[in-house]
C-alpha positions as CSV (number, residue, x, y, z in Angstrom):
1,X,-62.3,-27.1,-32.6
2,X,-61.2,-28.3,-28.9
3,X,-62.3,-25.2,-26.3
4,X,-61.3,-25.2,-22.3
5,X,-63.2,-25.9,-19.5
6,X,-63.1,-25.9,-15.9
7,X,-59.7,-23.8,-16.8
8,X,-58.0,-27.2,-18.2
9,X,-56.8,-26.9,-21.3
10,X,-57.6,-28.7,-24.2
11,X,-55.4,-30.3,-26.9
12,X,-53.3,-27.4,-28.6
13,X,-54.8,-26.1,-31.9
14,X,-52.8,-26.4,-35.0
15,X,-51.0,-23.5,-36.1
16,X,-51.2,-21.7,-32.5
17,X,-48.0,-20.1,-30.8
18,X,-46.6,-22.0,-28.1
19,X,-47.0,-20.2,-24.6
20,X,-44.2,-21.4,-22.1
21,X,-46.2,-21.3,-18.4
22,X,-46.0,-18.6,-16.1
23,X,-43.5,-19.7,-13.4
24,X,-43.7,-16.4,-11.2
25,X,-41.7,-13.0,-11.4
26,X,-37.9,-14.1,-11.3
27,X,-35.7,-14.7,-7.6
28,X,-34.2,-11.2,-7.1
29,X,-32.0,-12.4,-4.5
30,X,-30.6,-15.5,-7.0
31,X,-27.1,-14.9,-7.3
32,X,-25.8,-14.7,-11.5
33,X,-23.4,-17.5,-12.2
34,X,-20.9,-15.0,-13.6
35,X,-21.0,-13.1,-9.9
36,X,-19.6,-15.6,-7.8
37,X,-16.1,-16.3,-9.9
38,X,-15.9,-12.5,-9.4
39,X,-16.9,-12.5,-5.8
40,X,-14.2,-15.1,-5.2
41,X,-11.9,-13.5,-7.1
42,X,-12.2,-9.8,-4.9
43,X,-12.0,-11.8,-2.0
44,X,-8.5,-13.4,-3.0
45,X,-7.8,-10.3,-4.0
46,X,-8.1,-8.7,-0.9
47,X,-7.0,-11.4,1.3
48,X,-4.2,-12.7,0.0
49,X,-1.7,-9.5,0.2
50,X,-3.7,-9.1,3.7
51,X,-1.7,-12.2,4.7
52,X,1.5,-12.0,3.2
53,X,1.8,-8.3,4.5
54,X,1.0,-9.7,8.1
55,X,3.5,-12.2,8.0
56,X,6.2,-9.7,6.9
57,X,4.8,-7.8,10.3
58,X,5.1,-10.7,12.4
59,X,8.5,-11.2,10.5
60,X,10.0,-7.3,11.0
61,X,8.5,-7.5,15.4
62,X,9.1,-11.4,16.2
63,X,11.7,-12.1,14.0
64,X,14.7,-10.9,15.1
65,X,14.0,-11.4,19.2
66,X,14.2,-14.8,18.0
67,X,17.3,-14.6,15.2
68,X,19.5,-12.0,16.6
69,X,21.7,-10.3,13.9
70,X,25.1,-9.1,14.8
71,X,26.1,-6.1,12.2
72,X,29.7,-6.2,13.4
73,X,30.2,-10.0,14.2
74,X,32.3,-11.9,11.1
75,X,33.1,-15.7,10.4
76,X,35.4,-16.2,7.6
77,X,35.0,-20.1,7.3
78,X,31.3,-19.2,6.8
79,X,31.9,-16.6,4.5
80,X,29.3,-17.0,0.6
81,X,27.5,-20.1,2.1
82,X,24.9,-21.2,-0.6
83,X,21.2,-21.1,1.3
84,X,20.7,-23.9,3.6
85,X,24.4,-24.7,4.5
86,X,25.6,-25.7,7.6
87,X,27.8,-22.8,10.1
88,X,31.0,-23.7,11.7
89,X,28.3,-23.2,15.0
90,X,26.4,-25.8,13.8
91,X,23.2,-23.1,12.8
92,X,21.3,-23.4,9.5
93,X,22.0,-20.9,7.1
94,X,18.4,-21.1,5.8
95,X,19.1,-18.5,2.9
96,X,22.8,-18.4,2.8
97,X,25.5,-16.2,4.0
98,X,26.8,-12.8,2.5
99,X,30.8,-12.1,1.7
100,X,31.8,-11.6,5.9
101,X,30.3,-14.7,7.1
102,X,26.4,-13.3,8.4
103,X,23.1,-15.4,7.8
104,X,21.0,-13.5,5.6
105,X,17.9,-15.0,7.4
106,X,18.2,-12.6,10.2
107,X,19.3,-9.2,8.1
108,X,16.1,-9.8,6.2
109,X,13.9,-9.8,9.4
110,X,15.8,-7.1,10.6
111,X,15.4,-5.2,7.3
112,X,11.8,-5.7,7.4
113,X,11.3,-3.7,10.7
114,X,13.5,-0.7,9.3
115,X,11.5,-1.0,6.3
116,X,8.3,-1.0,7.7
117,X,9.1,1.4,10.4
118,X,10.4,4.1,8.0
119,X,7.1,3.2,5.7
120,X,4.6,3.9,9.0
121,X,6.1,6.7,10.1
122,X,6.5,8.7,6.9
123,X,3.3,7.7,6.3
124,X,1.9,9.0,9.3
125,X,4.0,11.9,8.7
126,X,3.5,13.1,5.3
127,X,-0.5,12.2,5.3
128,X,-1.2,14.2,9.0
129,X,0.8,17.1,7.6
130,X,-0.7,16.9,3.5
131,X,-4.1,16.1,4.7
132,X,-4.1,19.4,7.0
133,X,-2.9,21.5,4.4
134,X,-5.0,20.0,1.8
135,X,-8.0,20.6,4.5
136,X,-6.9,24.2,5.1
137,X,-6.6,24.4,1.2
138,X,-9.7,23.6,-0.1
139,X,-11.5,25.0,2.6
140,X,-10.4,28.6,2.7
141,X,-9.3,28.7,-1.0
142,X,-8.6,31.8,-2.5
143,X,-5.1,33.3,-2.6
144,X,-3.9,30.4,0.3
145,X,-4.9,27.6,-1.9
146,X,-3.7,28.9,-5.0
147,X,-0.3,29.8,-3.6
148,X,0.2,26.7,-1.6
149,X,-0.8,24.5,-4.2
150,X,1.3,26.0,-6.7
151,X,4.5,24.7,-4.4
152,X,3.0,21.7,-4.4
153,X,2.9,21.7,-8.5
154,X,6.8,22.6,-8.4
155,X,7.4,20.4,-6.3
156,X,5.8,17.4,-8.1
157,X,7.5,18.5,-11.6
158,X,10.3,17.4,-9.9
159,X,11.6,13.5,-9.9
160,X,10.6,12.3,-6.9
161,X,14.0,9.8,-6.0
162,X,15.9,12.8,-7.7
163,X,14.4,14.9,-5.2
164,X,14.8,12.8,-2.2
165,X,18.8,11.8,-2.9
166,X,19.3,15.7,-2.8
167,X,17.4,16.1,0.9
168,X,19.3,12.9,1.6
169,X,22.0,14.1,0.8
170,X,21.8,17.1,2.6
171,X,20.6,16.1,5.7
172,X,23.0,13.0,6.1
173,X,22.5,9.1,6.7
174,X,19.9,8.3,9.9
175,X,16.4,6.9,9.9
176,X,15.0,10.0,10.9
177,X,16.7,11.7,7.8
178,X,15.3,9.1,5.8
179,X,11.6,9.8,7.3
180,X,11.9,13.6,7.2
181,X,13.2,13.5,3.3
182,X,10.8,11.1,2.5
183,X,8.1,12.8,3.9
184,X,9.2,15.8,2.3
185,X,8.8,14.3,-1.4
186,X,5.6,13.0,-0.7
187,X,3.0,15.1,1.2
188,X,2.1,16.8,-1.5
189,X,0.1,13.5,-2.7
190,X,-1.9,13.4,0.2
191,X,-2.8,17.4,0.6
192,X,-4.0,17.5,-3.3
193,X,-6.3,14.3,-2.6
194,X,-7.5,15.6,1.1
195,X,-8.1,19.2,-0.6
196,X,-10.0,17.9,-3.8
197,X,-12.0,15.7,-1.4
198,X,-12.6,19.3,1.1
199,X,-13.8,21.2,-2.2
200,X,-16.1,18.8,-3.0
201,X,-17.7,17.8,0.5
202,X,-17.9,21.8,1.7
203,X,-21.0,22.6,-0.8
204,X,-22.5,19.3,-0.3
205,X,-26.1,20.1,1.6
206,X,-25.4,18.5,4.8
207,X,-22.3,20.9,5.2
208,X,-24.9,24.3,3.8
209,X,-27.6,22.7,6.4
210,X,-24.6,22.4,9.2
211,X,-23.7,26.0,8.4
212,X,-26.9,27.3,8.3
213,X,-27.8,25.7,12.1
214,X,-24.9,27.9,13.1
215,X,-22.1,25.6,13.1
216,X,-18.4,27.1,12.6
217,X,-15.9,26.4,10.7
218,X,-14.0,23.5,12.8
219,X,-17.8,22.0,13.2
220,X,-18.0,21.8,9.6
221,X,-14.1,20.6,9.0
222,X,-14.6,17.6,12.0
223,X,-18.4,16.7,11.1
224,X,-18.8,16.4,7.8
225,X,-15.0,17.3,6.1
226,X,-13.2,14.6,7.8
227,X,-15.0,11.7,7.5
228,X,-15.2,12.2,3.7
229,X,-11.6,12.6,3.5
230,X,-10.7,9.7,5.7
231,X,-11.5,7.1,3.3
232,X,-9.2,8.5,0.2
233,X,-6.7,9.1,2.5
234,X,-6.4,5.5,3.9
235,X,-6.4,4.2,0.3
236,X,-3.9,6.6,-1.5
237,X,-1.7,5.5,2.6
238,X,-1.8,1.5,0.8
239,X,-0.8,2.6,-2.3
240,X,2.2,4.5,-1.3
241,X,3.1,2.6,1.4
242,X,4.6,0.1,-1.4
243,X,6.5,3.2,-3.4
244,X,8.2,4.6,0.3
245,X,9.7,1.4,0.8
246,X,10.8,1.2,-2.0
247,X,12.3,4.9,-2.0
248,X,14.2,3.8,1.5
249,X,15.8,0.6,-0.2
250,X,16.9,3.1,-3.3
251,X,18.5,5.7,-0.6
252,X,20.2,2.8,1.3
253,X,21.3,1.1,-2.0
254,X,23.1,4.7,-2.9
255,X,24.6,4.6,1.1
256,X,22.4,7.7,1.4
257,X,19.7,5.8,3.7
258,X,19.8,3.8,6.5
259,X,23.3,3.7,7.9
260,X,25.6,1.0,7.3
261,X,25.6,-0.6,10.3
262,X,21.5,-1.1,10.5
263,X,20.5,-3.3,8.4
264,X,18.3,-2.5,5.2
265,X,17.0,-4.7,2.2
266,X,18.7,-1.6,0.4
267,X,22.0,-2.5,1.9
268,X,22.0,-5.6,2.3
269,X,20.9,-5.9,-1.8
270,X,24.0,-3.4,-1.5
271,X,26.6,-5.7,0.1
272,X,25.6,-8.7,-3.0
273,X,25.8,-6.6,-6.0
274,X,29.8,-7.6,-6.2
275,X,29.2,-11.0,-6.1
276,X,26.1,-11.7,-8.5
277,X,28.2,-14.1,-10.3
278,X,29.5,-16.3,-7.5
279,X,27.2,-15.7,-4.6
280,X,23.5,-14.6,-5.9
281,X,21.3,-15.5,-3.3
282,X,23.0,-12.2,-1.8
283,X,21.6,-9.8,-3.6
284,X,18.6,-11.8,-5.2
285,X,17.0,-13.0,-2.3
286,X,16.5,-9.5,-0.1
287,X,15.4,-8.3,-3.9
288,X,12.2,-11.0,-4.2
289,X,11.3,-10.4,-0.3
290,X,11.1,-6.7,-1.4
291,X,9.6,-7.3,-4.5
292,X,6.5,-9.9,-3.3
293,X,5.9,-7.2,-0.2
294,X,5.4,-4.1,-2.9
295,X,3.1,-6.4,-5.0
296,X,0.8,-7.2,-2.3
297,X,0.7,-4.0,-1.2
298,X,-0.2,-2.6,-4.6
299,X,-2.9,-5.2,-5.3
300,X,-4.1,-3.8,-1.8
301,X,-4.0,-0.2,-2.9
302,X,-5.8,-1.4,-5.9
303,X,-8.4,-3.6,-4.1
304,X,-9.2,-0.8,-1.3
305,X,-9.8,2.1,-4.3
306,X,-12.1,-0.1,-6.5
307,X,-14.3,-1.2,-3.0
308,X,-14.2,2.5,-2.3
309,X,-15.5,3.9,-5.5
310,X,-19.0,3.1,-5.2
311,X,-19.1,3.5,-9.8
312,X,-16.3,0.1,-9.5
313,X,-17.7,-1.4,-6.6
314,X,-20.9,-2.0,-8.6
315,X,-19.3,-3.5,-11.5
Protein backbone atom coordinates (compact mmCIF):
# COMPACT_ATOMS: atom_id res chain seq x y z
CA UNK A 1 0.00 0.00 0.00
CA UNK A 2 1.83 3.27 -1.23
CA UNK A 3 1.09 6.27 1.55
CA UNK A 4 2.17 10.14 1.12
CA UNK A 5 4.80 11.99 2.46
CA UNK A 6 6.15 15.30 2.67
CA UNK A 7 2.46 16.12 1.02
CA UNK A 8 3.69 14.34 -2.43
CA UNK A 9 1.57 11.93 -3.47
CA UNK A 10 2.26 8.49 -4.04
CA UNK A 11 1.26 6.20 -7.02
CA UNK A 12 -2.66 6.09 -7.20
CA UNK A 13 -4.31 3.04 -5.47
CA UNK A 14 -6.26 0.67 -7.57
CA UNK A 15 -9.85 1.07 -7.41
CA UNK A 16 -9.64 4.80 -5.90
CA UNK A 17 -11.81 7.76 -7.46
CA UNK A 18 -9.90 10.10 -9.50
CA UNK A 19 -9.70 13.70 -7.89
CA UNK A 20 -9.22 16.42 -10.67
CA UNK A 21 -6.79 19.30 -8.74
CA UNK A 22 -8.07 22.21 -7.16
CA UNK A 23 -7.44 25.04 -9.60
CA UNK A 24 -8.94 27.98 -7.28
CA UNK A 25 -12.63 29.31 -7.06
CA UNK A 26 -13.67 30.22 -10.75
CA UNK A 27 -12.85 34.02 -12.61
CA UNK A 28 -16.01 35.98 -11.82
CA UNK A 29 -15.24 38.58 -14.09
CA UNK A 30 -14.52 35.83 -17.17
CA UNK A 31 -16.85 36.73 -19.72
CA UNK A 32 -19.34 33.33 -21.00
CA UNK A 33 -18.64 32.61 -24.61
CA UNK A 34 -22.44 32.75 -25.29
CA UNK A 35 -22.29 36.67 -23.86
CA UNK A 36 -20.27 38.27 -26.22
CA UNK A 37 -22.30 37.15 -29.72
CA UNK A 38 -25.16 38.74 -27.60
CA UNK A 39 -23.19 41.75 -26.53
CA UNK A 40 -22.31 42.35 -30.14
CA UNK A 41 -25.44 41.78 -31.25
CA UNK A 42 -27.25 44.68 -28.78
CA UNK A 43 -24.70 46.86 -29.83
CA UNK A 44 -25.64 46.53 -33.69
CA UNK A 45 -28.78 46.67 -32.57
CA UNK A 46 -28.52 49.93 -31.22
CA UNK A 47 -26.10 51.47 -33.41
CA UNK A 48 -27.10 50.70 -36.51
CA UNK A 49 -30.68 52.55 -36.72
CA UNK A 50 -28.55 55.25 -34.59
CA UNK A 51 -26.82 55.80 -37.97
CA UNK A 52 -29.14 55.43 -40.55
CA UNK A 53 -31.61 57.79 -38.59
CA UNK A 54 -28.77 60.42 -38.40
CA UNK A 55 -28.08 60.34 -41.92
CA UNK A 56 -31.86 60.85 -42.73
CA UNK A 57 -31.22 64.14 -40.31
CA UNK A 58 -28.25 65.32 -42.06
CA UNK A 59 -30.35 64.43 -45.22
CA UNK A 60 -33.92 66.44 -44.15
CA UNK A 61 -31.30 69.94 -42.72
CA UNK A 62 -28.26 69.67 -45.40
CA UNK A 63 -29.85 68.27 -48.12
CA UNK A 64 -31.87 70.42 -49.75
CA UNK A 65 -29.54 73.87 -49.15
CA UNK A 66 -27.43 71.87 -51.36
CA UNK A 67 -30.27 70.26 -53.98
CA UNK A 68 -32.84 72.89 -54.22
CA UNK A 69 -36.35 71.62 -55.22
CA UNK A 70 -38.57 73.77 -57.29
CA UNK A 71 -42.43 72.50 -56.57
CA UNK A 72 -43.67 74.57 -59.43
CA UNK A 73 -40.69 74.42 -61.99
CA UNK A 74 -41.51 71.60 -64.97
CA UNK A 75 -39.29 70.13 -67.87
CA UNK A 76 -41.17 68.14 -70.27
CA UNK A 77 -38.06 66.62 -72.24
CA UNK A 78 -37.13 65.33 -68.66
CA UNK A 79 -40.37 64.15 -67.88
CA UNK A 80 -40.35 59.69 -66.29
CA UNK A 81 -36.47 59.66 -66.48
CA UNK A 82 -35.34 56.11 -65.21
CA UNK A 83 -32.82 56.81 -62.00
CA UNK A 84 -29.45 57.98 -63.00
CA UNK A 85 -30.42 59.60 -66.36
CA UNK A 86 -29.00 62.53 -67.73
CA UNK A 87 -31.34 66.27 -67.68
CA UNK A 88 -31.57 68.38 -70.63
CA UNK A 89 -29.26 70.76 -67.92
CA UNK A 90 -26.81 68.34 -67.95
CA UNK A 91 -27.66 67.28 -63.87
CA UNK A 92 -27.80 63.68 -62.77
CA UNK A 93 -31.11 62.39 -62.06
CA UNK A 94 -29.57 60.10 -59.34
CA UNK A 95 -33.13 58.38 -58.67
CA UNK A 96 -35.06 59.42 -61.63
CA UNK A 97 -37.70 62.01 -62.48
CA UNK A 98 -41.58 61.90 -61.72
CA UNK A 99 -44.38 62.53 -64.60
CA UNK A 100 -43.59 66.79 -64.88
CA UNK A 101 -40.00 66.64 -65.26
CA UNK A 102 -38.54 67.06 -61.24
CA UNK A 103 -35.55 64.94 -59.72
CA UNK A 104 -36.91 62.88 -57.15
CA UNK A 105 -33.44 63.21 -55.30
CA UNK A 106 -34.28 66.49 -53.98
CA UNK A 107 -38.30 65.88 -53.09
CA UNK A 108 -37.05 63.09 -50.98
CA UNK A 109 -34.62 65.33 -48.94
CA UNK A 110 -37.15 67.81 -48.79
CA UNK A 111 -39.71 65.23 -47.70
CA UNK A 112 -37.51 64.15 -44.98
CA UNK A 113 -37.41 67.56 -43.20
CA UNK A 114 -41.44 67.79 -43.39
CA UNK A 115 -41.37 64.38 -42.14
CA UNK A 116 -39.24 64.76 -39.43
CA UNK A 117 -40.36 68.05 -38.52
CA UNK A 118 -44.10 67.05 -38.16
CA UNK A 119 -42.69 63.81 -36.21
CA UNK A 120 -40.61 66.19 -33.56
CA UNK A 121 -43.10 68.49 -33.05
CA UNK A 122 -46.13 66.21 -32.44
CA UNK A 123 -43.92 64.46 -30.50
CA UNK A 124 -43.07 67.19 -28.36
CA UNK A 125 -46.56 68.11 -28.43
CA UNK A 126 -48.61 65.23 -27.60
CA UNK A 127 -45.92 63.75 -24.85
CA UNK A 128 -45.63 67.49 -22.89
CA UNK A 129 -49.40 67.62 -22.92
CA UNK A 130 -50.11 63.40 -22.17
CA UNK A 131 -47.36 63.33 -19.75
CA UNK A 132 -48.92 66.37 -17.68
CA UNK A 133 -52.26 64.89 -17.70
CA UNK A 134 -51.11 61.50 -17.02
CA UNK A 135 -48.90 63.24 -14.00
CA UNK A 136 -52.02 65.15 -12.79
CA UNK A 137 -53.80 61.78 -13.23
CA UNK A 138 -52.23 59.43 -11.31
CA UNK A 139 -51.29 61.82 -8.81
CA UNK A 140 -54.53 63.24 -7.63
CA UNK A 141 -56.69 60.18 -8.71
CA UNK A 142 -60.05 59.93 -7.64
CA UNK A 143 -62.95 61.33 -9.69
CA UNK A 144 -60.21 63.46 -12.03
CA UNK A 145 -58.40 60.38 -13.03
CA UNK A 146 -61.28 58.27 -13.52
CA UNK A 147 -63.09 60.80 -15.66
CA UNK A 148 -60.19 61.81 -17.74
CA UNK A 149 -59.05 58.52 -18.31
CA UNK A 150 -62.26 57.30 -19.41
CA UNK A 151 -61.87 59.96 -22.52
CA UNK A 152 -58.84 58.67 -23.10
CA UNK A 153 -60.42 54.87 -23.32
CA UNK A 154 -63.01 56.30 -25.97
CA UNK A 155 -60.81 57.78 -27.57
CA UNK A 156 -58.46 54.92 -28.10
CA UNK A 157 -61.56 52.45 -29.08
CA UNK A 158 -61.44 54.54 -31.92
CA UNK A 159 -59.01 53.79 -35.22
CA UNK A 160 -56.40 55.89 -34.81
CA UNK A 161 -55.91 56.93 -38.98
CA UNK A 162 -59.77 56.85 -38.93
CA UNK A 163 -59.68 59.27 -36.29
CA UNK A 164 -57.02 61.51 -37.60
CA UNK A 165 -58.58 61.74 -41.45
CA UNK A 166 -61.74 63.13 -39.67
CA UNK A 167 -59.65 66.11 -37.62
CA UNK A 168 -57.86 66.38 -40.92
CA UNK A 169 -60.43 66.76 -42.55
CA UNK A 170 -61.96 69.18 -40.47
CA UNK A 171 -59.33 71.32 -39.86
CA UNK A 172 -57.95 71.54 -43.57
CA UNK A 173 -54.54 70.84 -45.34
CA UNK A 174 -51.33 72.73 -43.40
CA UNK A 175 -48.45 71.33 -41.40
CA UNK A 176 -49.75 72.71 -38.39
CA UNK A 177 -53.14 70.88 -38.99
CA UNK A 178 -51.27 67.96 -39.51
CA UNK A 179 -49.37 68.38 -35.94
CA UNK A 180 -52.48 69.54 -34.05
CA UNK A 181 -54.53 66.30 -35.45
CA UNK A 182 -51.87 64.19 -34.97
CA UNK A 183 -51.24 65.10 -31.64
CA UNK A 184 -54.79 64.89 -30.97
CA UNK A 185 -54.80 60.95 -31.79
CA UNK A 186 -51.94 60.30 -29.86
CA UNK A 187 -51.53 61.83 -26.42
CA UNK A 188 -53.47 59.63 -24.95
CA UNK A 189 -50.38 57.00 -25.26
CA UNK A 190 -48.21 59.04 -23.47
CA UNK A 191 -50.65 60.28 -20.40
CA UNK A 192 -51.67 56.37 -19.64
CA UNK A 193 -47.81 55.43 -19.55
CA UNK A 194 -46.69 58.90 -17.52
CA UNK A 195 -49.86 58.17 -15.15
CA UNK A 196 -49.21 54.30 -14.55
CA UNK A 197 -45.51 55.35 -14.06
CA UNK A 198 -47.01 58.49 -11.27
CA UNK A 199 -49.20 55.61 -9.44
CA UNK A 200 -46.47 53.50 -9.04
CA UNK A 201 -43.52 55.96 -8.05
CA UNK A 202 -46.00 58.22 -5.49
CA UNK A 203 -46.11 55.23 -2.65
CA UNK A 204 -42.61 54.30 -3.26
CA UNK A 205 -40.64 55.21 0.19
CA UNK A 206 -38.47 57.89 -0.96
CA UNK A 207 -41.78 59.83 -2.15
CA UNK A 208 -43.61 58.77 1.86
CA UNK A 209 -39.99 59.98 3.33
CA UNK A 210 -40.06 63.28 0.90
CA UNK A 211 -43.65 63.87 2.16
CA UNK A 212 -43.07 63.18 5.47
CA UNK A 213 -39.85 65.94 5.66
CA UNK A 214 -42.68 68.32 4.61
CA UNK A 215 -42.28 68.49 1.04
CA UNK A 216 -45.43 69.54 -1.19
CA UNK A 217 -46.95 68.28 -3.82
CA UNK A 218 -44.85 69.92 -6.76
CA UNK A 219 -41.63 68.80 -4.51
CA UNK A 220 -42.79 65.40 -4.76
CA UNK A 221 -44.04 65.60 -8.69
CA UNK A 222 -40.35 67.41 -9.76
CA UNK A 223 -38.10 65.20 -7.29
CA UNK A 224 -38.97 61.98 -7.31
CA UNK A 225 -42.19 61.78 -10.08
CA UNK A 226 -40.42 63.03 -13.00
CA UNK A 227 -37.40 61.38 -13.16
CA UNK A 228 -39.24 58.02 -13.04
CA UNK A 229 -41.39 58.98 -15.76
CA UNK A 230 -38.71 60.41 -17.97
CA UNK A 231 -37.24 57.30 -18.97
CA UNK A 232 -40.71 55.52 -20.33
CA UNK A 233 -41.51 58.46 -21.82
CA UNK A 234 -38.39 58.80 -24.06
CA UNK A 235 -38.89 55.16 -25.04
CA UNK A 236 -42.66 55.01 -25.88
CA UNK A 237 -41.26 58.99 -27.95
CA UNK A 238 -38.84 56.20 -30.36
CA UNK A 239 -41.50 53.98 -30.77
CA UNK A 240 -43.98 56.29 -32.04
CA UNK A 241 -41.88 58.51 -33.68
CA UNK A 242 -41.86 55.69 -36.49
CA UNK A 243 -45.98 55.26 -36.45
CA UNK A 244 -46.45 59.54 -36.77
CA UNK A 245 -44.56 59.55 -39.77
CA UNK A 246 -46.08 57.17 -41.02
CA UNK A 247 -49.65 58.76 -40.09
CA UNK A 248 -48.35 62.14 -42.03
CA UNK A 249 -47.40 60.13 -45.28
CA UNK A 250 -51.12 58.32 -44.98
CA UNK A 251 -52.79 62.00 -44.63
CA UNK A 252 -50.67 63.37 -47.51
CA UNK A 253 -51.27 60.20 -49.63
CA UNK A 254 -55.24 60.91 -49.05
CA UNK A 255 -54.34 65.05 -50.01
CA UNK A 256 -55.51 65.51 -46.50
CA UNK A 257 -51.76 66.35 -45.12
CA UNK A 258 -49.19 68.33 -46.20
CA UNK A 259 -50.26 70.60 -48.98
CA UNK A 260 -49.59 69.95 -52.47
CA UNK A 261 -47.16 72.17 -53.10
CA UNK A 262 -44.68 71.06 -50.05
CA UNK A 263 -43.30 68.25 -50.69
CA UNK A 264 -44.10 64.93 -48.68
CA UNK A 265 -42.92 61.18 -49.11
CA UNK A 266 -46.91 60.84 -48.87
CA UNK A 267 -47.30 62.92 -51.93
CA UNK A 268 -44.76 62.44 -53.68
CA UNK A 269 -45.59 58.28 -53.25
CA UNK A 270 -48.93 60.16 -54.38
CA UNK A 271 -47.84 61.75 -57.60
CA UNK A 272 -46.30 57.78 -58.84
CA UNK A 273 -49.20 55.67 -58.00
CA UNK A 274 -50.52 56.35 -61.81
CA UNK A 275 -47.51 55.29 -63.32
CA UNK A 276 -46.44 52.02 -61.33
CA UNK A 277 -46.37 50.32 -64.59
CA UNK A 278 -44.22 52.58 -66.67
CA UNK A 279 -42.31 54.74 -64.21
CA UNK A 280 -41.90 52.76 -60.67
CA UNK A 281 -39.04 54.30 -59.18
CA UNK A 282 -41.79 57.07 -58.63
CA UNK A 283 -43.68 55.72 -56.21
CA UNK A 284 -41.34 52.79 -55.07
CA UNK A 285 -38.35 54.69 -54.22
CA UNK A 286 -39.96 57.49 -51.59
CA UNK A 287 -41.79 54.05 -50.33
CA UNK A 288 -38.28 52.09 -49.25
CA UNK A 289 -36.78 55.60 -47.92
CA UNK A 290 -39.88 55.56 -45.71
CA UNK A 291 -39.94 52.12 -45.10
CA UNK A 292 -35.89 51.58 -43.91
CA UNK A 293 -36.45 55.01 -41.63
CA UNK A 294 -39.65 53.36 -39.71
CA UNK A 295 -37.57 50.04 -39.32
CA UNK A 296 -34.67 51.61 -37.65
CA UNK A 297 -36.67 53.51 -35.69
CA UNK A 298 -38.65 50.56 -34.41
CA UNK A 299 -35.61 48.37 -33.79
CA UNK A 300 -34.68 51.64 -31.73
CA UNK A 301 -37.98 51.66 -29.79
CA UNK A 302 -37.34 48.14 -29.23
CA UNK A 303 -33.64 48.34 -28.21
CA UNK A 304 -34.20 51.49 -25.78
CA UNK A 305 -37.38 49.37 -23.83
CA UNK A 306 -35.35 46.03 -23.39
CA UNK A 307 -32.06 48.30 -21.95
CA UNK A 308 -34.67 50.08 -19.88
CA UNK A 309 -36.35 47.12 -18.24
CA UNK A 310 -33.89 46.16 -15.81
CA UNK A 311 -36.01 42.12 -15.86
CA UNK A 312 -34.65 42.24 -20.08
CA UNK A 313 -31.65 43.99 -19.55
CA UNK A 314 -30.32 41.10 -17.48
CA UNK A 315 -31.17 38.41 -19.85
Amino acid sequence: MTTVSDGVPGPAVLGAPLVPPDDGPPDATATPPAAAPRRRRRRLRLWLPLGVIAAYLVAGVVGPLIARYDPIATSVTDRLLPPGSRMSDGGLALLGTDQVGRDLLPQIMQGARISLLVGAATLLLAGTVGAAIGILCGYLGGVVDATVMRLADIQLAFPSILLAVFVAGVLGSSVTNVVLTLSITTWPIFARVARAQTMATRSRDFANAARTLGAGPWHVVRHCVLPAVASPLLVIATVQLGFVIVAEASLSFLSLGIPAGTPSWGTTIANGRDYLASAWWIATLPGLVLAVFVVCVGVLGDELRDRSDPNLSTR
